[in-house]
Each structure stands twice: as structure tokens, then as C-alpha cells.
C-alpha positions as CSV (number, residue, x, y, z in Angstrom):
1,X,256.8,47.5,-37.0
2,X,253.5,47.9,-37.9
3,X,252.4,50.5,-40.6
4,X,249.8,52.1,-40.6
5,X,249.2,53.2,-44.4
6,X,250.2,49.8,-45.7
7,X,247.0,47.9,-44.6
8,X,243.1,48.4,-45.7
9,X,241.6,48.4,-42.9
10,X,240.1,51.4,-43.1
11,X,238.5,50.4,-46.3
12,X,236.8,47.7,-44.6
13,X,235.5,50.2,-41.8
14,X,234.2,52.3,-45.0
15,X,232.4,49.3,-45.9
16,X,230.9,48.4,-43.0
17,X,229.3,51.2,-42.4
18,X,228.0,51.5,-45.4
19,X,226.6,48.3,-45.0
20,X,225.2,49.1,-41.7
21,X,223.4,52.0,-42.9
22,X,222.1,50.4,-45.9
23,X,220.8,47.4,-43.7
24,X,219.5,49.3,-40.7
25,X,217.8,51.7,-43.7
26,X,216.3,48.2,-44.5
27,X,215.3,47.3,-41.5
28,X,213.7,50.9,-39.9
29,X,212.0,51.3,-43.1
30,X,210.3,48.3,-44.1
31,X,212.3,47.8,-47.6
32,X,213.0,44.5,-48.6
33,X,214.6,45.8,-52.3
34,X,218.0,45.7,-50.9
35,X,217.6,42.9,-48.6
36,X,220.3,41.0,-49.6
37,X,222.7,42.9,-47.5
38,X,221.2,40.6,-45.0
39,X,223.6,37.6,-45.9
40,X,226.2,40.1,-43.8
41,X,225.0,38.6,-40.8
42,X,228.3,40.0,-38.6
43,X,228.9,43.1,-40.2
44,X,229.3,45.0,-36.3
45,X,231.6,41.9,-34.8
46,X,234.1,42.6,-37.7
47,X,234.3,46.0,-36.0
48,X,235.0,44.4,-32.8
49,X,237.5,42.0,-34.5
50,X,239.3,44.8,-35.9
51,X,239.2,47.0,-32.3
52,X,240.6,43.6,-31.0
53,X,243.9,43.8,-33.5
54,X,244.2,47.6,-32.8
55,X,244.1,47.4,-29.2
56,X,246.0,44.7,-28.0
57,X,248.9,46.3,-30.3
58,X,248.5,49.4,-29.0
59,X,248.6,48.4,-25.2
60,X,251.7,45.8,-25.9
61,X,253.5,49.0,-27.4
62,X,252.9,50.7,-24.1
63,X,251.6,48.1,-21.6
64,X,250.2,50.6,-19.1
65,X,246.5,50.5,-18.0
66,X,246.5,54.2,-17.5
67,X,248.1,55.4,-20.8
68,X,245.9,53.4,-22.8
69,X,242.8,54.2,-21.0
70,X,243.1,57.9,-21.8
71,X,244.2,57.0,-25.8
72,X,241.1,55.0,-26.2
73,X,239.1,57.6,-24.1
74,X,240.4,60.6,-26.2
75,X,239.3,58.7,-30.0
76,X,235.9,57.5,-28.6
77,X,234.3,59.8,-26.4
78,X,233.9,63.2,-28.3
79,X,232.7,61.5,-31.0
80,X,230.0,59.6,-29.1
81,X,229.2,62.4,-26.6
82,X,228.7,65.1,-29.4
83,X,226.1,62.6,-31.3
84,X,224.1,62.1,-28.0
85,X,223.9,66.4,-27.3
86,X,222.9,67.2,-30.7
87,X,220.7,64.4,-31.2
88,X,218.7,66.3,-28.1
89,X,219.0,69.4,-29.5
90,X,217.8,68.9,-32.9
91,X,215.5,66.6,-32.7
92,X,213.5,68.3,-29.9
93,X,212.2,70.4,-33.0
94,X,210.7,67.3,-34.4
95,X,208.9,66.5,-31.1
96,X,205.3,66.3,-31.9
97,X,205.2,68.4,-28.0
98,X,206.4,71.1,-28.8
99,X,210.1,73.0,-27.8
100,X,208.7,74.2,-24.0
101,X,207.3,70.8,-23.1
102,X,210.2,68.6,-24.2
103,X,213.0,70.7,-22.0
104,X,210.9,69.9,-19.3
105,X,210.3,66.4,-19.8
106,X,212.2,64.8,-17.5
107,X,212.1,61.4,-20.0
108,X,214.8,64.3,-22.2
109,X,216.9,64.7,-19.2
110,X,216.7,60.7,-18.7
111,X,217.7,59.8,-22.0
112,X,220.8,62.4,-22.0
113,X,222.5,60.9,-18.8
114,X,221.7,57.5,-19.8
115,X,223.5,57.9,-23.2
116,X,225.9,59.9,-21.9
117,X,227.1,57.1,-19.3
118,X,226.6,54.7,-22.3
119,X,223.2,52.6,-20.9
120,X,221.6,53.3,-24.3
121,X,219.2,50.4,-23.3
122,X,217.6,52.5,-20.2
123,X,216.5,55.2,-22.3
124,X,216.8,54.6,-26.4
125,X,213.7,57.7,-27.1
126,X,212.9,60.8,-26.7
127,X,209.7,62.3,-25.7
128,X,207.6,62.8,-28.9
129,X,209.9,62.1,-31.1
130,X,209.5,60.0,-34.2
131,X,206.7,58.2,-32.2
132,X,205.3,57.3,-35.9
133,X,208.3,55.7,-36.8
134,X,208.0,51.7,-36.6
135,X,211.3,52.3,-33.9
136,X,210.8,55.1,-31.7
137,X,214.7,54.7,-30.6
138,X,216.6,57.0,-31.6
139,X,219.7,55.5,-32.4
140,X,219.3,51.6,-31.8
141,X,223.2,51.3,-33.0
142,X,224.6,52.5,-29.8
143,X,224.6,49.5,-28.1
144,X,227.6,48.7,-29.3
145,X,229.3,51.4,-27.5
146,X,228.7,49.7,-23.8
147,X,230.2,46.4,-25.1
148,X,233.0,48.2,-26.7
149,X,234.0,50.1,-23.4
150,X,233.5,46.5,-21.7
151,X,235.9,44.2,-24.3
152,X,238.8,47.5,-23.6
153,X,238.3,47.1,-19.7
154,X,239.5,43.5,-20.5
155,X,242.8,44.0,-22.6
156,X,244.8,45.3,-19.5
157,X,243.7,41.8,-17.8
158,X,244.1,40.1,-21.0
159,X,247.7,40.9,-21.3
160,X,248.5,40.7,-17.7
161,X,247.4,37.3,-17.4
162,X,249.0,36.4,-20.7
163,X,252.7,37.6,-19.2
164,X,251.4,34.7,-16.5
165,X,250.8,31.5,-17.7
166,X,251.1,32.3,-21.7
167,X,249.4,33.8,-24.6
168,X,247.9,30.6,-26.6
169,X,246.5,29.7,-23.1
170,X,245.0,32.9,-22.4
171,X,243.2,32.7,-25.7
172,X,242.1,29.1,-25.4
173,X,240.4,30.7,-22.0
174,X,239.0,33.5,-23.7
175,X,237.3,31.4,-26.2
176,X,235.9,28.7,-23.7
177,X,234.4,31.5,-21.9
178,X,232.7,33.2,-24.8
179,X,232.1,30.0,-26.4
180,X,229.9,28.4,-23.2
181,X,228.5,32.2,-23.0
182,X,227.3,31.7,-26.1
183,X,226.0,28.5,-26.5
184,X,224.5,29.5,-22.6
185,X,222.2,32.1,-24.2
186,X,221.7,30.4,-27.5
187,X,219.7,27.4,-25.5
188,X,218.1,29.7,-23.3
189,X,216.2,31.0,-26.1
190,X,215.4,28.5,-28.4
191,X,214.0,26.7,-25.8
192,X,212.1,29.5,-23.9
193,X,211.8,31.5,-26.6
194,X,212.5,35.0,-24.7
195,X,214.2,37.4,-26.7
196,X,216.2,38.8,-23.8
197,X,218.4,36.1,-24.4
198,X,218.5,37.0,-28.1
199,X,219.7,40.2,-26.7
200,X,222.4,38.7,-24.4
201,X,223.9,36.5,-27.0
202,X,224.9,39.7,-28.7
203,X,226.2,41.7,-25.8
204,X,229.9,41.7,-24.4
205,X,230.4,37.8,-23.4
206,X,229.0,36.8,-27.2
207,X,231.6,39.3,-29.1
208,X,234.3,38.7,-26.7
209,X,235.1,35.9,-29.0
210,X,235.2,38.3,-31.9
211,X,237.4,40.8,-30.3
212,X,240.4,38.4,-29.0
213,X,240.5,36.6,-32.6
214,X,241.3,40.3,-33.9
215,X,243.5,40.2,-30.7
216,X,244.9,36.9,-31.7
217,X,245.2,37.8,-35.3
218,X,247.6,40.3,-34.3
219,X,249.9,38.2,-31.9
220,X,249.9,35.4,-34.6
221,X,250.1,37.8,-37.7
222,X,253.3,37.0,-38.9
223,X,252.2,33.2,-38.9
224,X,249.2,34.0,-40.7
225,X,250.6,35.9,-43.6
226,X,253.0,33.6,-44.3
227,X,250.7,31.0,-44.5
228,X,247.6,32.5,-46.2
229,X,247.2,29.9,-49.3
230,X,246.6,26.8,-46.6
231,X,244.9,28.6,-44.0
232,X,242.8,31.4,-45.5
233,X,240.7,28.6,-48.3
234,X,240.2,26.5,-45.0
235,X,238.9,29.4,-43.2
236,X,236.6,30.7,-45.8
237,X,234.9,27.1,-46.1
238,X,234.5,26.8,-42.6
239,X,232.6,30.1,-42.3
240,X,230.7,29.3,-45.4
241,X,229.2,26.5,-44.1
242,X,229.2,27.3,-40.3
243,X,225.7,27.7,-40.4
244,X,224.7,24.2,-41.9
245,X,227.0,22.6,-39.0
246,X,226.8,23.1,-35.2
247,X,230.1,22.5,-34.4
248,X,231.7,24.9,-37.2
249,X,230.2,27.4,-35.3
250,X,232.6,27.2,-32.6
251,X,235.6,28.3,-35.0
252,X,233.7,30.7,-37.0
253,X,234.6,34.3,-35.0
254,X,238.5,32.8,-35.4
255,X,237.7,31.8,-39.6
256,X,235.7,35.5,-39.9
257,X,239.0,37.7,-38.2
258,X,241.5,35.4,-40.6
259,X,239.5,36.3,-43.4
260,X,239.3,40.1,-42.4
261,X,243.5,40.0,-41.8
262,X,244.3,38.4,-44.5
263,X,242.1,40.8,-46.7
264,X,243.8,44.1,-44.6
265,X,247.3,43.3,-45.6
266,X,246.9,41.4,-49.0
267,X,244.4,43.6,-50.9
268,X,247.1,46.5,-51.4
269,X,245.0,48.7,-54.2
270,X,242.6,50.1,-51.5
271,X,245.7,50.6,-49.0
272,X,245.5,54.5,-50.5
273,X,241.9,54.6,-48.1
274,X,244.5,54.8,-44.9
275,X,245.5,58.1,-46.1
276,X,242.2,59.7,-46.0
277,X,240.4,60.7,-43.3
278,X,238.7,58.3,-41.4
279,X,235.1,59.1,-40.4
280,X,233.6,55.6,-40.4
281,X,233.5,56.0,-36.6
282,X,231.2,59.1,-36.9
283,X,229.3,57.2,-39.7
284,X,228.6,54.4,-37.5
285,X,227.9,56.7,-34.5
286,X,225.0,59.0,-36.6
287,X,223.7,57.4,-39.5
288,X,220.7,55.5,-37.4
289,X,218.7,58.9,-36.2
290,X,219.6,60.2,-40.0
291,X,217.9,57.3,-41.3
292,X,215.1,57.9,-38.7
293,X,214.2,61.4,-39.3
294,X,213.7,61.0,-43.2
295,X,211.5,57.9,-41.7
296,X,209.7,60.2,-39.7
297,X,208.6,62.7,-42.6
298,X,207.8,59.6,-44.9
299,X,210.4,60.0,-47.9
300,X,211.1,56.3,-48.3
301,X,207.1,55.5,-49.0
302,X,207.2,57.3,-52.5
303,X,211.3,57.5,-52.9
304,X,212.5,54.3,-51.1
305,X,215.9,54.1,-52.9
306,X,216.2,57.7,-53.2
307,X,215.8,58.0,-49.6
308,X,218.5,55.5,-49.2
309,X,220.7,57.1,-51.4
310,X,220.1,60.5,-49.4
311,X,220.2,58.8,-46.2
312,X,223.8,57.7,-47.2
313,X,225.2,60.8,-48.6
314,X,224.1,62.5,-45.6
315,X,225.6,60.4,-43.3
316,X,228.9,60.5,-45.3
317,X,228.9,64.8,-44.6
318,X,227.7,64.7,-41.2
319,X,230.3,62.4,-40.4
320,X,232.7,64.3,-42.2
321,X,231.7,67.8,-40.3
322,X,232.0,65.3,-37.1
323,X,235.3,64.0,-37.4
324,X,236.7,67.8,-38.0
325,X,234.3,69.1,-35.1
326,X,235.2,65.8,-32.5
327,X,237.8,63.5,-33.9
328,X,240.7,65.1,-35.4
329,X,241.4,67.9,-32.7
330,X,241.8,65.1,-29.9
331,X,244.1,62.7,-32.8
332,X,246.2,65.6,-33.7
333,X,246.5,65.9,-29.4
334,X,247.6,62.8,-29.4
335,X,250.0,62.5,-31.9
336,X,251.6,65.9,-30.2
């Protein structure tokens, strides 16, 4: 049986969103000083490795399409829909149109229902709001959310076709797929060079990779960890050097969620981070229009790591105040 508080894996969400912040901070603001968080390349498909591990072990506990469509519904929603409502309401005193003329703007009322039904891409701003910023989205990290909801949609599928003609050929399909998907949109763009395809490559067909080697990481678990001094020095070579050789590439999602098991279950000093409450969900979710409203009134010009530091620490209480206001009501639901 699998326990919960004798893993780190929520010590690796910690520092992934840390990581994201700092390199979206980065990125939004211009600063190069801390640039070499860069070398992170995959910081968000470790997330979807690890939602691949927890969600095909939750639906093979209960194997019921319904069941598991309200658990996942219940821990993500809140969260996500709480961000989007009082990202509109705070930030309409920061539009440079006033409070009268941004209720009526239907570009507010666009960018709410587009959100809300998670098509972050149809609307990502608000009108007059931070329209000085080099971004005027405000929160580019929600595209995640969409491909998230998509990769979940699949696991009832997954494991149904699994029960059918076996789990190791389910996962060799999986792979193909996501494999020719990416190398699809890879192509596409370094021979066009359109960025839509740049875009693509990143949505649900380029992480479904990710996601079913956290999925595959959990059927095969009990084979990795008992072979973790062969596999895990091949596996961090491989993804070391995937980027020097085309055809390591291919294996590089599997090497990166071997890596990120192996460290869950072997790095037992951080395992006390499981106990604590876990608001690197809420971290993830607000941390972008943070960042972008201390962009907007031009702190990180004369305080750049000052600004990241703040931007940081604020995230850390927001999401805190978050997961008491959104998250923990519905998880102590579902534990009832």
C-alpha cells in the first residue's frame, strides 16, 4: 500500500514552484541575474509526471470514471476558480480605465468565462490592466490547467484499454502517439518557423508522454526501486545528454519520471514536507499576476532581487490563505 507521508513528493512540488516563479520572475521582468534556473528546461512536465503517478493510482484503487471525476474535480477547481474571480476583482483597481469602465467592458466579462471554462488562450488580459508590462496576460501559467483537465479525461480510457490487450502495450501506444505528436510539431516549426507549432508541441499530445511515464512509474514501481543502482545512473546520463543526441530524446520523459521516482522514495530526510500543508497548487496557480503587479508599478528596475524575494514570499502567504480559503475545506470533504 502506498503511503502517503513516506515519499517527498511534495518537496519536489515545493520546488518546482519555486522554480517557476523564480524563472517566470526572470522572464516577465527582463532579469538575467538569476538566469541559470533556465537549465530547468521541464520544470511544469515534472508536475504532469507526478499527476501521472497520482492519478492512475488513484483511479486503479477505485476504477470508476464517475468517482474519480468528482475527486479530481473537488482538489482542482476551487483552487483554480477562486484565482480567476479575484484576479478580476483586484486587479480592476489597477486598470488604467478606471473601476466604472472596466465592469462594463465586455473584454472583463470575456476573460472571466474564458478562464473560468479553462480557454486561458482566448482571453489571457484584462482591459487596462498592466498594459505597460512587457506581458499584458495576466497569468500566462494557466495553460497548463486545459492540458491537465485533457491528460485526466484520458486515464479512465487508459486503464480500460489496458484491462484489454495489456498494460506494457498500452504504454508502448501512448508513447508512439506522443512521440510522432511531438516530433510532428517539432518539424513543423523548425522548418516553417511559426511559433504556433512551438505552442503545440507543449500542449496535451507533447506532455502526454510525461504524464503516462509518471503513470508507468507507478505500475512499474516496485521494479524500479528495487533496481535503482542500474537503472537510475543509466537514466540520468541519458537525460543529460538528450539534448546533444536526437534519438535520446525519445526516452528522455521515461529517464526524467525515473529520476523524479527514484528521488520521491529514496531521499527520506525531506519526507517530513508530506506532513505539512501543501499549497504548491495555489503557488503554481497565483504566483504569475503577483509577479506581474510588482512588474506593473516598476519595483524590479531599482530592487530586482528584492522584488524577487518579495514576489516569492508573497506568493508563499497568498497560497497559504488559498489553500485554507479553497483547498482544505473540499480535502477534509473528501476524506469524510
Amino acid at each position: 500500500m502506498f503511503d502517503k507521508n513516506c515519499n517527498c513528493f511534495d518537496a519536489i512540488r515545493y520546488i518546482l514552484a519555486l522554480l517557476i516563479t523564480t524563472a517566470h520572475y526572470c522572464v516577465l521582468s527582463g532579469t538575467h541575474l538569476l538566469n541559470k534556473f533556465d537549465v530547468i528546461s521541464n520544470r511544469v512536465s515534472i508536475f504532469f509526471i507526478i499527476s501521472g503517478f497520482f492519478s492512475f493510482m488513484m483511479y486503479e484503487r477505485m476504477p470508476n470514471p464517475k468517482h474519480f471525476a468528482i475527486k479530481r474535480t473537488k482538489r482542482l477547481i476551487p483552487a483554480y476558480w477562486l484565482t480567476i474571480i479575484l484576479s478580476v476583482v483586484l486587479l480592476s483597481f489597477s486598470s488604467n480605465m478606471g473601476l466604472s469602465e472596466f465592469w462594463v467592458n465586455g473584454q472583463t466579462y470575456s476573460y472571466l468565462i474564458s478562464n473560468l471554462a479553462f480557454a486561458n488562450f482566448l482571453q489571457p488580459s484584462l482591459p487596462g490592466v498592466f498594459e505597460s508590462n512587457p506581458m499584458t496576460a495576466v497569468n500566462g501559467a494557466l495553460w497548463t490547467m486545459k492540458v491537465e483537465l485533457m491528460l485526466l479525461i484520458t486515464v479512465p480510457i487508459a486503464y480500460k484499454t489496458m484491462e484489454k490487450i495489456g498494460r506494457a502495450k498500452t504504454l508502448i501506444l501512448i508513447f508512439l502517439i506522443s512521440t510522432i505528436y511531438r516530433i510532428s510539431m517539432n518539424c513543423l516549426y523548425n522548418s516553417t518557423g511559426n511559433e504556433i507549432y512551438n505552442i503545440m508541441y507543449r500542449q496535451m499530445g507533447g506532455q502526454l508522454i510525461y504524464f503516462y511515464s509518471g503513470a508507468a512509474s507507478y505500475i512499474y514501481r516496485e521494479y524500479i526501486m528495487s533496481r535503482t543502482k542500474i537503472i537510475i545512473p543509466i537514466a540520468i546520463m541519458i537525460y543529460l545528454l538528450h539534448s546533444e543526441f536526437a534519438l535520446l530524446e525519445l526516452v528522455a520523459p521515461a529517464c526524467m519520471a525515473l529520476i523524479v521516482i527514484t528521488f520521491a522514495f529514496k531521499f527520506k530526510f525531506l519526507y517530513w514536507v508530506g506532513r505539512l500543508p501543501n499549497i504548491s497548487y495555489s503557488m503554481y496557480l497565483v504566483h504569475f499576476p503577483i509577479i506581474q503587479t510588482f512588474i506593473h508599478f516598476g519595483l524590479h528596475k531599482d530592487y530586482p532581487i528584492g522584488t524577487l524575494i518579495l514576489s516569492l514570499l508573497s506568493t508563499i502567504i497568498i497560497a497559504y490563505l488559498m489553500w485554507y480559503m479553497a483547498e482544505r475545506p473540499f480535502i477534509k470533504k473528501r476524506a469524510q
